[in-house]
N, C-alpha and C positions, 0 to 999 in steps of 0.2 A: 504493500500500500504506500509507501513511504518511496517507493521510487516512482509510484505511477503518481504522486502528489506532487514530486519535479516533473516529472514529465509534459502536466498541466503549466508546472508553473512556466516553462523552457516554453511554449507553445504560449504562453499568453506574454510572456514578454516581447518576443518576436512580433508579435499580431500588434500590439501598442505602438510598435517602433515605426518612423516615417520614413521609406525608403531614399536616403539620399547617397545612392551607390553610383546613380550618373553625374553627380559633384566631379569636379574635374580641376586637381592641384596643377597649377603653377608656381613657379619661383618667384614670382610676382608679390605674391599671398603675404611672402613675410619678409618684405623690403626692410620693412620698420621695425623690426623682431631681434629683441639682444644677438647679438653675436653667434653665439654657442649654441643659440637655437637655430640660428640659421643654419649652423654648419651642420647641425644637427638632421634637420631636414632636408637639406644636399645630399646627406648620405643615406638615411633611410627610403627617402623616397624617390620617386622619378618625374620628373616633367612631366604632364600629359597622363597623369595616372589618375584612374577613379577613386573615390573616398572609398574608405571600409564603414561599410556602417552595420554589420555583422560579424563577428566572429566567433569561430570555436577553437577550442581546443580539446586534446589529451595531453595525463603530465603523469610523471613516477617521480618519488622521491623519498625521502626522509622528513620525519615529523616528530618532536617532543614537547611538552609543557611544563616542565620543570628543567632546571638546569641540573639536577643529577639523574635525570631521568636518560634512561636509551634513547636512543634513534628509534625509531617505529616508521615499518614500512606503510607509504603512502601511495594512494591512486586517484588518478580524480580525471572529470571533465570541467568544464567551463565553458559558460555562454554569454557575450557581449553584443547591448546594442551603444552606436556611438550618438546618433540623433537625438536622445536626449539621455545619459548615463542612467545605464542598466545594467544588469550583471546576475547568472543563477550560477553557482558554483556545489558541484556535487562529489565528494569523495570520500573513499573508506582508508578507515585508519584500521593497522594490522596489530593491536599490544602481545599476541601471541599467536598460535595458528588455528585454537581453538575462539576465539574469540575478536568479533571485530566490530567499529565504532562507525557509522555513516554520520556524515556533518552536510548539510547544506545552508550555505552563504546565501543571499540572495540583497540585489538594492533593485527597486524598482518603486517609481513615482515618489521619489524622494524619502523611500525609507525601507532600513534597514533590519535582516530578522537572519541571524545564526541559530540552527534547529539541531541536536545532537539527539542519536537514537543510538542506544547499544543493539546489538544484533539486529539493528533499520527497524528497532520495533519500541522499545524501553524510550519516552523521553529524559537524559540527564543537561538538558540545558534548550534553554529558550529566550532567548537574550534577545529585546528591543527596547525603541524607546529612543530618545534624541540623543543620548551614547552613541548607539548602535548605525542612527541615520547619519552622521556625523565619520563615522569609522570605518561605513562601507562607503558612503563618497571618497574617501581619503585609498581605501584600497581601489576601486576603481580608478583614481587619477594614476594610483601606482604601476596597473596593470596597461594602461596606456601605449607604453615603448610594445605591447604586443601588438595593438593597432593604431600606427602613429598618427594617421590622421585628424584621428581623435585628440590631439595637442594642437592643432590648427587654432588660431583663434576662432572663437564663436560668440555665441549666446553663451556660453555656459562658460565658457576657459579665457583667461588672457595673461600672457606671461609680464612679467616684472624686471626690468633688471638688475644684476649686481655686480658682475664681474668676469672676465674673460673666458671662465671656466665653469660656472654654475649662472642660475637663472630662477625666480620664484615661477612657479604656475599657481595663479589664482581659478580655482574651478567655484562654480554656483552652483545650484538649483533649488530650485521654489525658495526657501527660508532659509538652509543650509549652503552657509560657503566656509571651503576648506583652501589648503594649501600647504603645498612642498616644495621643496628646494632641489630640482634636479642638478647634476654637475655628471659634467662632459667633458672628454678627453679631446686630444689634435685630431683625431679621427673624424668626429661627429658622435660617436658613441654615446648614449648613457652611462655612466659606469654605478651611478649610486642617487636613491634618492633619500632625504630626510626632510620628516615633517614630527610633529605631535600628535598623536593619536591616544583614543582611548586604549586600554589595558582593563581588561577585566580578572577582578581576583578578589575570591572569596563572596561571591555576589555583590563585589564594588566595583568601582568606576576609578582611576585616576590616572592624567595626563603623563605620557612620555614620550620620550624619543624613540620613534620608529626611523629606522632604517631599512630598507632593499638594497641591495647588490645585482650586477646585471652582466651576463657574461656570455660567450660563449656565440657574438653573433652568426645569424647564416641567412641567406637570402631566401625568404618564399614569396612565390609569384611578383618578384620583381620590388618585394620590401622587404629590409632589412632589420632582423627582431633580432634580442635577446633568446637564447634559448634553457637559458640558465639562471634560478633566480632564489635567493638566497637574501632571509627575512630577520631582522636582527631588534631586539629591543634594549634600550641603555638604561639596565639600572645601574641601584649604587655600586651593586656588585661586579659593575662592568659590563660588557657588551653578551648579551644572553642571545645565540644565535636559535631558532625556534623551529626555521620550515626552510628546507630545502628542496626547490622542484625542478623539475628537467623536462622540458616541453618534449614531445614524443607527437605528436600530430597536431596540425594547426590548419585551418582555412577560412578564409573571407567569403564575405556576400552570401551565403548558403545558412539561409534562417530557417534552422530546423535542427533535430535532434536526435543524434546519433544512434 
């Protein structure tokens, strides 16, 4: 039941979304645009290329919630609309071979709801609430560098500048506005972003440093993504790294569900 409940949900995000797939980037777009984003968007993208205003993905990885805790094998999909920031994210957590965790992420119309079921059937977590809408904007601007178009200025996004190397992105929607600090190598690359995000722990809420990491690029269908990406929180205890994923299939425009 709990996957046929994504299932609905992947198929009504898609259906809400405005198809703006014949959008057509020029170089033009971000004359005006810090530096580093510019260079940015030189390398990701191409001249004459359509927006992405869909994506999916597959990913494998590693997963922990404690900092003494193992690595725990992960698997997951993902689903992205760009027209106005959306996102269903679904995947199981492996703590042994007997036993395994489904989580689904989801932001859609301006809010945010992580759903936890042991064996896809037990709820151990239900997290919303203006935290939650807040921290899934913030991961969606994160997830970005996977459909870069989505960083274009809009309605929604406008970058900031700072400095040769890094660049603020201001993202809205409805009530809720968020923002990070991308920085960028000679490349054009992403290599890392940070912003403040919520942290939940022990049924509370409180502000810190989020980090991403971005590695590993490679070319699909003519843009240039991270396929490697690596989730880090700054407490006091130092940098606590949490999810590590490794994209395993990815594709544009094809709003639908695996």
């Amino acid at each position: 039941m709990f996957t046929k409940q994504v299932s609905k949900e992947i198929e009504t995000l898609f259906a809400n979304s405005e198809d703006i797939s014949d959008n057509v980037f020029t170089y033009d777009q971000f004359s005006s645009l810090p530096e580093p984003v510019q260079r940015y968007f030189k390398y990701s993208l191409k001249e004459g290329q359509h927006y992405i205003c869909y994506a999916r993905q597959k990913h494998d990885g590693t997963f922990r919630t404690k900092e003494d805790q193992k690595w725990m094998p992960i698997s997951g999909e993902e689903y992205f609309t760009t027209q106005r920031p959306g996102f269903v994210w679904y995947a199981t957590v492996k703590p042994s071979p007997l036993v395994w965790i489904a989580a689904r992420d989801r932001y859609f119309n301006g809010h945010g709801n992580m759903l936890i079921k042991i064996f896809s059937t037990f709820t151990i977590a239900d997290a919303k609430g203006s935290e939650m809408d807040y921290s899934s904007l913030i991961r969606f601007l994160s997830e970005a560098p996977w459909y870069p178009s989505a960083l274009l200025p809009s309605e929604y996004l406008q970058w900031e500048e700072i400095d040769s190397e890094s660049a603020r992105a201001v993202i809205s929607d409805g009530d809720i506005t968020a923002s990070a600090i991308f920085y960028f190598d000679g490349k054009g690359e992403i290599t890392r972003l940070e912003c403040v995000r919520y942290q939940s722990v022990d049924d509370s809420y409180s502000k810190k440093t989020w980090i991403g990491h971005y590695r590993q690029y490679k070319e699909i269908d003519k843009v240039r993504i991270p396929h490697e990406v690596e989730v880090v929180w700054r407490l006091k205890t130092g940098d606590f790294s949490y999810a590590r994923f490794l994209v395993t299939e990815i594709e544009f425009n094809n709003p639908s569900g695996y």
